[in-house]
C-alpha positions as CSV (number, residue, x, y, z in Angstrom):
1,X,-8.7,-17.6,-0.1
2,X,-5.0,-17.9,0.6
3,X,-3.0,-14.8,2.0
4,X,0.5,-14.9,1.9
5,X,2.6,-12.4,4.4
6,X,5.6,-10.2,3.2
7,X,7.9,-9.3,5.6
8,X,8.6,-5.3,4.6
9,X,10.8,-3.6,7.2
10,X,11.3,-2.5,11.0
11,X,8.5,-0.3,12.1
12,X,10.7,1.9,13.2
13,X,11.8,3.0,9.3
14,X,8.3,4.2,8.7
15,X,8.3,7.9,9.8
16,X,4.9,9.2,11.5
17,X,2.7,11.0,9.2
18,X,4.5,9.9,5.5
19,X,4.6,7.3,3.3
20,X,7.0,4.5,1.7
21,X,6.9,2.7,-1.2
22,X,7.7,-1.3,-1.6
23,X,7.6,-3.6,-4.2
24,X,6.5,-7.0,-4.7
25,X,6.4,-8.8,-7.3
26,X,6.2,-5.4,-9.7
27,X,3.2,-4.0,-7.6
28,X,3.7,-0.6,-5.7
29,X,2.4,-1.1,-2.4
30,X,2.6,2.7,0.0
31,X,2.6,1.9,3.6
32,X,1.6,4.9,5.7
33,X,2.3,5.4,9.7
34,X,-0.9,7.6,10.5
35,X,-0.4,10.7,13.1
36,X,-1.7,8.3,15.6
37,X,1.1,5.2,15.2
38,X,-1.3,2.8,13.1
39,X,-0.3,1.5,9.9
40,X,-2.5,1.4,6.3
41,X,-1.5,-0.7,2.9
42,X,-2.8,0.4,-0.1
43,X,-2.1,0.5,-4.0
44,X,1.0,3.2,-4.6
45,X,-1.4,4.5,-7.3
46,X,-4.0,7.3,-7.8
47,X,-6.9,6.3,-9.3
48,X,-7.0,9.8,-11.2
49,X,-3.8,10.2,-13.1
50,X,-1.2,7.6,-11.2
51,X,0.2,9.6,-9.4
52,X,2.9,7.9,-6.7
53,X,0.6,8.3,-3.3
54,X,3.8,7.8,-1.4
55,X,5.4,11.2,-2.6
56,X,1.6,12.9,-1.5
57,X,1.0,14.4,2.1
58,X,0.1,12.7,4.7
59,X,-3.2,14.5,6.9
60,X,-5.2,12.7,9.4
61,X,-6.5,9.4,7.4
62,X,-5.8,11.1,4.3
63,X,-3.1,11.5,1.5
64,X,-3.5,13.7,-1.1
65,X,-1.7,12.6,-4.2
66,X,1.0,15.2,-5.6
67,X,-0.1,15.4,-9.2
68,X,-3.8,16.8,-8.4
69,X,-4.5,16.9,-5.3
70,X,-6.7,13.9,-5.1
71,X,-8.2,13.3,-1.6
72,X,-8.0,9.1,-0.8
73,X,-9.0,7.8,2.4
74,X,-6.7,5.7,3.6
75,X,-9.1,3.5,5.5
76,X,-11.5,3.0,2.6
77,X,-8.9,3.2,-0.1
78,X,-11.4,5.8,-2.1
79,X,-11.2,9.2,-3.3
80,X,-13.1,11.9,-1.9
81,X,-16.3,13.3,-3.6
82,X,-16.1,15.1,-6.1
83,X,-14.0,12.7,-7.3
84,X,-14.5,9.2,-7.9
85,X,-12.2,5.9,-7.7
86,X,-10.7,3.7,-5.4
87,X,-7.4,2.0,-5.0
88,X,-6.3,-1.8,-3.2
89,X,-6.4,-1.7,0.2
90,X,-3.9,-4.5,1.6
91,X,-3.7,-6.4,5.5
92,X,-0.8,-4.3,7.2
93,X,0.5,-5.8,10.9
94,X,3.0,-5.9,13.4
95,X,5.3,-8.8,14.9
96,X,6.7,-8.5,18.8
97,X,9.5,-8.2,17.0
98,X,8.4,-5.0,15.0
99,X,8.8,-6.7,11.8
100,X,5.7,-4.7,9.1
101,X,4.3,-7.2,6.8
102,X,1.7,-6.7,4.1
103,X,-0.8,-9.5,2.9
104,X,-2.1,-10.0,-0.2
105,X,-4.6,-12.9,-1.4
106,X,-2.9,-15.0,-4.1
107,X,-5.7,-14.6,-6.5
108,X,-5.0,-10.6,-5.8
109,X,-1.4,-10.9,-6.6
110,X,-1.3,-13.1,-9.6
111,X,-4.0,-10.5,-10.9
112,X,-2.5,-7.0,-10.0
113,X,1.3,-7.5,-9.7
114,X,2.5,-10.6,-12.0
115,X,3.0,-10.1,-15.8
116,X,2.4,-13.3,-17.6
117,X,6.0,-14.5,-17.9
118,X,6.5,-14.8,-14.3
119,X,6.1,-17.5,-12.5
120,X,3.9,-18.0,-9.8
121,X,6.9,-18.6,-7.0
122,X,7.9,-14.9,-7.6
123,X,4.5,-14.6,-5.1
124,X,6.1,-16.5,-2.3
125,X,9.5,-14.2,-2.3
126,X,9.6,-12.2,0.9
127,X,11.2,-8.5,0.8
């Protein structure tokens, strides 16, 4: 499996406890700084009603997506019983030079986030 790293932003424009949408390659990816200074990847998009998960609120490992309240874990990625579903979960890390990337497998990418008239260097394009 290949990854390939995207080079997001500082670490210091992600504010504790909320989210931010990026972009690559036409797939929404929210990065979240947790209460406790980590960092979580996952698909912008609720698995209910697509919601933006970015524009939810952020509590403990949770965010709770704005349209209906949807629960997702953001170390698992899945909603919280009653409800059912799941969204991506991505590789999120830091350089020394607080530089966030996001991975994504390139199997993942051509899959999710590329329409069939792109071509596959669009994947390689760093934010």
């Amino acid at each position: 499996m290949v990854m390939t790293w995207f080079k997001l932003m500082k670490l210091h424009d992600l504010e504790p406890k909320r989210g931010r949408k990026v972009t690559i390659a036409q797939c929404e990816i929210g990065i979240f700084r947790l209460y406790d200074g980590s960092l979580r990847a996952i698909g912008n998009t609720c698995p209910h009603r697509q919601g933006s998960l970015t524009d939810g609120i952020v509590s403990g490992h949770y965010v709770y997506c704005p349209l209906h309240d949807w629960k997702i874990d953001l170390n698992t990625g899945l909603a919280e019983a009653p409800d059912e579903g799941a969204t991506e979960m991505f590789a999120v890390r830091v350089d020394s030079s607080n530089n966030v990337y996001v991975a994504m497998d390139d199997d993942m990418a051509r899959a999710m986030c590329l329409n069939p008239s792109q071509s596959e260097e669009s994947l390689s394009t760093k934010n």
